[in-house]
TORDO-179994 format. One record per atom (N, C-alpha, C): x, y, z. Coordinates in steps of 0.2 Angstrom, whole numbers, plus 5000, padded with zeros to 4 digits. Layout:
// TORDO-179994
XYZ
...
// end
This chain:
// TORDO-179994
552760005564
552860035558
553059985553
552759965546
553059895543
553559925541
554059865536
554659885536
554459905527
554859955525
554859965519
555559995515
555659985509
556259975507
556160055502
556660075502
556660145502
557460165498
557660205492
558360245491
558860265499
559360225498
560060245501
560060315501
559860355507
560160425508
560460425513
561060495514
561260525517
561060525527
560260515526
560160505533
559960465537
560360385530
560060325534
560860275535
561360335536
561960325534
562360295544
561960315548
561960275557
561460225556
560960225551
560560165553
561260095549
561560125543
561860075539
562360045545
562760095549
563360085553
563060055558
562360045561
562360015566
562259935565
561859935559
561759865556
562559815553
562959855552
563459795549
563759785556
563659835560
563959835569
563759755570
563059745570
562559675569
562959635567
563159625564
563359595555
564059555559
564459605560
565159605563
564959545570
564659575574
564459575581
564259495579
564159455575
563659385574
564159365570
565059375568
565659345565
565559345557
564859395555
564759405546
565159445544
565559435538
566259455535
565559515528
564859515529
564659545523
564359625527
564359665521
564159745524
563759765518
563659825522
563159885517
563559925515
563859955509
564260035508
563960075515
564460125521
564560155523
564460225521
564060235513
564060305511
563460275504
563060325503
562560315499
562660325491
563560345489
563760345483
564260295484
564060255478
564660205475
565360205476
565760195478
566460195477
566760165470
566160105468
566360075463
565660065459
565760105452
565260115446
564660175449
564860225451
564460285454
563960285447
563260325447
563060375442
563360425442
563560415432
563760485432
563460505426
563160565426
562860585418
562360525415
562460505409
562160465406
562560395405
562960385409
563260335408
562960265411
562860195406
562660155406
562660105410
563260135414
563560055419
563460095427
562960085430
563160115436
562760065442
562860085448
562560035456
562060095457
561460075461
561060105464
560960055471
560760105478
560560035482
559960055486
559860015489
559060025493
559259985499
558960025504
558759995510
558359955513
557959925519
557359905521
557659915526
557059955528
557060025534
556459985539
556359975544
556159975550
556160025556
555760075555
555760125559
556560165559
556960185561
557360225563
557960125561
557960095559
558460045560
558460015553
558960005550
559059955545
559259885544
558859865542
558759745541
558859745534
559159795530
559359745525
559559805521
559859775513
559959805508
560059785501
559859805497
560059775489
560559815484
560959795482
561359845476
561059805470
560759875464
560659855458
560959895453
561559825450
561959865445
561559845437
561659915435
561159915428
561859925423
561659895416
562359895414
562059865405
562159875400
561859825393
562159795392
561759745390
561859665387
561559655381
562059605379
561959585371
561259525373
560659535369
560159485371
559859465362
560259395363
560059405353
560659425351
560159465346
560659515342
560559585345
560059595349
559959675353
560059705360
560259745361
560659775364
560259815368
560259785377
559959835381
560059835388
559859875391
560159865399
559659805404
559959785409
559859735412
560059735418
559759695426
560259715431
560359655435
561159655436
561259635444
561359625450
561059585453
560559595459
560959565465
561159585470
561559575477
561159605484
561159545488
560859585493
561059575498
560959585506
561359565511
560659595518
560359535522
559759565526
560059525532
559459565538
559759535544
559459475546
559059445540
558859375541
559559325542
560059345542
560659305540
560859305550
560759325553
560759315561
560159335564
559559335562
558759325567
558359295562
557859255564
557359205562
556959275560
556759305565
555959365563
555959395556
556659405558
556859445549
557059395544
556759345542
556859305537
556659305531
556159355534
555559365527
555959445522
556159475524
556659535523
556859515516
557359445516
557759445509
557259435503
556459415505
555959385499
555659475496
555759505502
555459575502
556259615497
556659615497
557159645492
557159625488
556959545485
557159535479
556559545476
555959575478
555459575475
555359655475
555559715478
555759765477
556159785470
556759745470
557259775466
556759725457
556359675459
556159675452
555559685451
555359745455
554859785453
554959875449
555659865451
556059895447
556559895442
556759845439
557059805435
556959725433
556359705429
556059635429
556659585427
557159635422
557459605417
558359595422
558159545425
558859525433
559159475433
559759475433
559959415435
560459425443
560759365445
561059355449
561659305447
562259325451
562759295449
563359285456
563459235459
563959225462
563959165464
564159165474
564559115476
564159075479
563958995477
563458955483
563158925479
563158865486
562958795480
562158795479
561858755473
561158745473
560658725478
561058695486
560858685492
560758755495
561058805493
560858845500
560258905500
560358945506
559458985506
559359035496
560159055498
559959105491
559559065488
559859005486
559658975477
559058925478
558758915486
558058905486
557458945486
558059035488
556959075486
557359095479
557859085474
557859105467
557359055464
557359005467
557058945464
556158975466
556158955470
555259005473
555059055470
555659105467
555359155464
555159115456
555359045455
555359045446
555959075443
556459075445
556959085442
557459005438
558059035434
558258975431
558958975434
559158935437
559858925438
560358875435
560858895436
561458855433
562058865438
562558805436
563158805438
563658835433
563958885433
564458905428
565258855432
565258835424
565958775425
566558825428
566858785431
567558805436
568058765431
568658785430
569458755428
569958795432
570358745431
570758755436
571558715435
572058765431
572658745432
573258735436
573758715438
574158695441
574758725439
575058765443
575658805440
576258755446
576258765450
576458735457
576358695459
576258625458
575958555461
576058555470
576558565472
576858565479
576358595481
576358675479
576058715483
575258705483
575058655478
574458645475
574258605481
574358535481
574258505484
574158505494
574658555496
574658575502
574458615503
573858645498
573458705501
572558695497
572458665493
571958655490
571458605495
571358645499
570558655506
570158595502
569558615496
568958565495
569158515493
570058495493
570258415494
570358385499
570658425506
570958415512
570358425515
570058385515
569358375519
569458335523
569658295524
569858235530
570458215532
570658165536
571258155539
571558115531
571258085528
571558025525
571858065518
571558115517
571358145510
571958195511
572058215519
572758275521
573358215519
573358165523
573958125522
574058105515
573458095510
573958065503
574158115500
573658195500
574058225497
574758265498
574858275507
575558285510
575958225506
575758165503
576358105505
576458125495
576058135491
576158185482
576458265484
576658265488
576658345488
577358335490
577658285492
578258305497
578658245490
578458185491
578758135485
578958155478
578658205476
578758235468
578258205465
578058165466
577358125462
576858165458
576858245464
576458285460
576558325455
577158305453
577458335446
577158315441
576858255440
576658215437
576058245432
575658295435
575158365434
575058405430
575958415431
576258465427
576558415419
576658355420
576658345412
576058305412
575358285413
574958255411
574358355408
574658385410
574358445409
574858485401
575158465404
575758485396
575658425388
575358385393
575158345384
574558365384
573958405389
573458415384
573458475383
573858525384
573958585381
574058605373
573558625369
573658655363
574358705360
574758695358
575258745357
574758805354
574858885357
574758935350
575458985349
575558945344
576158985341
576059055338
576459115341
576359185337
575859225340
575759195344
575359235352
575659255355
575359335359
575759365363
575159405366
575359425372
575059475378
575359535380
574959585378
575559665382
575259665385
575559695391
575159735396
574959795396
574359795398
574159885393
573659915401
573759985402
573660015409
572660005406
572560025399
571860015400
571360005393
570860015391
570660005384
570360045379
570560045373
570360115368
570360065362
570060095356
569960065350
569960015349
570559985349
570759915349
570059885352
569959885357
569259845360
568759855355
568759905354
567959915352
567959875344
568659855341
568659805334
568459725336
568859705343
568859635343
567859625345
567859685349
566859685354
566459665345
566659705340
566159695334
566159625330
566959615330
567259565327
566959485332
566759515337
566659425339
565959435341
565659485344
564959475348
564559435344
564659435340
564259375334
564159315336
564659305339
564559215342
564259225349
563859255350
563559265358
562959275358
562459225363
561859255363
561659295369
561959285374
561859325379
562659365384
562759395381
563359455387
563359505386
563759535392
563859605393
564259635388
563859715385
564359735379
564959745382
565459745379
566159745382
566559765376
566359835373
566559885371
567159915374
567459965371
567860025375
567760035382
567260105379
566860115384
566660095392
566360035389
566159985394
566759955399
567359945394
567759915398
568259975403
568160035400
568360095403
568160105411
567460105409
566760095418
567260065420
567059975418
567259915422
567759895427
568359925423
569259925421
569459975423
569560045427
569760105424
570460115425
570860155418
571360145422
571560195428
572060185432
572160205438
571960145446
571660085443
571460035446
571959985446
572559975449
573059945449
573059875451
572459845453
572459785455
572259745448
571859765445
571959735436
572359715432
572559655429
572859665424
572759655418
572759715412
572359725407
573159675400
572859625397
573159615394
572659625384
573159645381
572859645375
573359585370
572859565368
573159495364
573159485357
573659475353
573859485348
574059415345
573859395340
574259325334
574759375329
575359375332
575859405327
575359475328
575459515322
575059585323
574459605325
574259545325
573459555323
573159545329
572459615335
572159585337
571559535338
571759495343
571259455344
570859435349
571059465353
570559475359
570959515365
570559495371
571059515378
570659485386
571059495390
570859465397
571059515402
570659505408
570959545416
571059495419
571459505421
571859455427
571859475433
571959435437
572159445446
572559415449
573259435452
573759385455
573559395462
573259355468
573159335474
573459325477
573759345484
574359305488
573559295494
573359215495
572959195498
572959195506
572859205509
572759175517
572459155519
572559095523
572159035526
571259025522
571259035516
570759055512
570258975512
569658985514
569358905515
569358855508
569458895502
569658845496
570458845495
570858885493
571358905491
571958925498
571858905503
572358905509
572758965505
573458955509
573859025507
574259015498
573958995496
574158975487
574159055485
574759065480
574459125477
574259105470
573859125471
573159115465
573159175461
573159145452
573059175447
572259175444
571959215441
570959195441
570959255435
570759235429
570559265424
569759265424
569859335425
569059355429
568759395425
569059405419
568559435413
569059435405
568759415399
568959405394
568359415388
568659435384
568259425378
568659415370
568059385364
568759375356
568259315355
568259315348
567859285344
567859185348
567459175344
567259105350
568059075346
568259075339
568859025338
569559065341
569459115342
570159145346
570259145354
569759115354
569759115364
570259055366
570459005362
571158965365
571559025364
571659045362
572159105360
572459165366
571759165367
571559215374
571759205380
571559115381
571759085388
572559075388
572759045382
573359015381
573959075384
573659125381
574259215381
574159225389
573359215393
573359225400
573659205403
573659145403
574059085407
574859085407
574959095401
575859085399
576059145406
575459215406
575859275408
575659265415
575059215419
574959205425
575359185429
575859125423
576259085426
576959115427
577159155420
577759215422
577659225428
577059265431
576959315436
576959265443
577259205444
577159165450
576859135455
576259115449
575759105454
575759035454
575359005460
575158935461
574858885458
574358915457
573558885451
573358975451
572958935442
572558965439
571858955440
571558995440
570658985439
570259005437
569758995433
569359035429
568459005429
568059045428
567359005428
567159035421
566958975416
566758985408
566158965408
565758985404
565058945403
564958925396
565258985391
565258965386
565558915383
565158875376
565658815374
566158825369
566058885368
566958885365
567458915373
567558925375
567958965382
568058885387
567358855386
567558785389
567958775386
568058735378
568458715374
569258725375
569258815376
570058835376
569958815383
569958815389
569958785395
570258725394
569958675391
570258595390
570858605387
570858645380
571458645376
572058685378
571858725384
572458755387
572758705392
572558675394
572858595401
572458595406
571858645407
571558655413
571158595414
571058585422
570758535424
569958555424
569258535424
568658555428
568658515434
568258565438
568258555445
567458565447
567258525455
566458555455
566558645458
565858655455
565858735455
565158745458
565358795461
564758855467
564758905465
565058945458
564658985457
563958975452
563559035453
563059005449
562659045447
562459055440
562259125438
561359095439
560759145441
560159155442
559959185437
559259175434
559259245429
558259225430
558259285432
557259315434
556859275428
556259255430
555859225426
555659285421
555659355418
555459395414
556159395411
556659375414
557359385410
557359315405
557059275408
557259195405
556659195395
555959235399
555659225394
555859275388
556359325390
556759375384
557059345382
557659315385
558059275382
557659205377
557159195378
556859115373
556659155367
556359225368
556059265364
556659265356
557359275361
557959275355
558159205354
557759155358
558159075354
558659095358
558959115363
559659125365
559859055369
560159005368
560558955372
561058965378
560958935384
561358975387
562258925385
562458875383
562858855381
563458925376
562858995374
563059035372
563159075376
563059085382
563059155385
563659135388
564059205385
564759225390
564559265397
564559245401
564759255408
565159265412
565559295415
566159295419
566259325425
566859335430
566759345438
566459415436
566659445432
566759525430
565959545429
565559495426
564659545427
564459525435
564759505438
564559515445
564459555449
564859535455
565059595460
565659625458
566359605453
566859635453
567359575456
567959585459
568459555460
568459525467
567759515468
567559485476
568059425477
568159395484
568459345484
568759305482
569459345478
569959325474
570459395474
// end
């Protein structure tokens, strides 16, 4: 029987549990939802943010799956849904099934031409060689990375401690105080924003929907990040979030979600607890303002390093001017060859597209 990629039902819910069995049983940390509705961004009504998933069925067994989250984006100046694309096959432990992940991503954009992808992996590996097969355009979205805790920094920051020699110099900065040195070469390039301030607020209403009008103007391509949208996104009663609303003396001016991580033996981030400003938005000249009010309350909140991925060149800019270091980055956004020719259709630069952890999969691996 060929294999064929078919809706998530109800009765292919032992085939899903026997395949992540596979998954587990080969040391893979990756799954399929357990249950054919979303836990996170269900359809509801007509509501604009939601996952759908599909399988690839071979006979009574399942070898893969896609989730495709549909969601509006600012493209131009116009406003329309787009989706993306995440997938997980059992070509990742059998050679036979290899062809399975080319058979999903050509599924889900037969269903949605207008796709992108967004995550974690460097331009060497299988994803980001059949995105490239398929004619897709990639990019590296910039990583920064502050240093709240030098000590802690250096004892635990993996993609430095690569070797014997590289462990030993930076055990020998980490224990000597040397590392301090971080903390004021970061403080002279830090921007003061004076009369800046951060509430912490359980979720979003009105106030969003002023800063989303007031700035979407300097954007060629993002996700609308409205009230509403940030409602879906955000909801409140989701306590791992932290919704900050950001103010110059009265007035707002933007806001950010944050994440405080206490890490374990983590391959980049060892047991650091990590701070990661994973969604943000505010006109392109208030975004030092944004970063500046996140970071002050990341570091109140006792975290080790900061991190964030910005593409845009104002969010770069605050980046520099708030002390952050750039670092190399493996995240990397994809975007379909029907998505790419939409976007040229709006003259949209990608140096404008706001992108962050948050049009992804959500708060994965952080």
């Amino acid at each position: 029987m060929p294999m064929i990629v078919k809706p998530y039902g109800e009765e292919l819910i032992p085939g899903v549990k026997a395949f992540n069995r596979r998954l587990g049983d080969a040391g893979l940390l990756n799954r399929i939802p357990e249950s054919p509705i979303p836990t996170w961004l269900p359809r509801i009504d007509a509501q604009p943010i939601f996952q759908e998933f599909f399988l690839a069925v071979d006979g009574e067994s399942v070898r893969g799956a896609y989730i495709l989250k549909h969601q509006p984006f600012l493209i131009g100046t116009e406003t329309e849904s787009i989706g993306f694309y995440t997938a997980v096959s059992e070509g990742l432990i059998g050679r036979r099934f290899a062809g399975i992940a080319v058979q999903l991503l050509m599924d889900c954009l037969r269903r949605q031409p207008l796709l992108y992808w967004l995550g974690t992996g460097g331009m060497d590996q299988r994803i980001a060689s059949m995105f490239k097969a398929a004619r897709w355009s990639l990019w590296s979205i910039p990583f920064y990375f502050r240093v709240v805790r030098p000590r802690a920094f250096l004892l635990n920051i993996e993609f430095l401690r690569r070797t014997p020699l590289r462990r030993a110099a930076l055990d020998v900065l980490a224990y000597s105080g040397l590392g301090l040195a971080l903390r004021g070469y970061q403080a002279l390039k830090t921007k003061p924003c004076r009369g800046v301030t951060a509430e912490l607020v359980p979720g979003f209403s009105d106030w969003a929907d002023s800063i989303w009008e007031a700035g979407r103007g300097d954007y060629q391509m993002a996700a609308v990040r409205d009230a509403s949208s940030l409602q879906i996104l955000y909801p409140v009663g989701a306590p791992r979030f932290i919704r900050l609303r950001v103010r110059d003396r009265t007035r707002d001016v933007g806001w950010a979600v944050c994440l405080v991580t206490t890490m374990e033996r983590d391959p980049s981030f060892g047991n650091m607890r990590l701070g990661s400003i994973i969604d943000c938005f505010a006109s392109g000249e208030n975004a030092i303002k944004v970063i500046a009010a996140a970071t002050t309350h990341l570091e109140t909140a006792g975290t080790d390093l900061i991190v964030s991925n910005q593409p845009h060149r104002a969010w770069r800019a605050a980046m520099e001017q708030a002390g952050y270091f750039s670092g190399p980055s493996n995240y990397i956004l994809a975007i379909s060859d029907e998505l790419r020719r939409r976007l040229d259709r709006a003259n949209a630069k990608k140096d404008l597209f706001h992108m962050t952890r948050g049009d992804g999969e959500g708060a994965v691996h952080l």
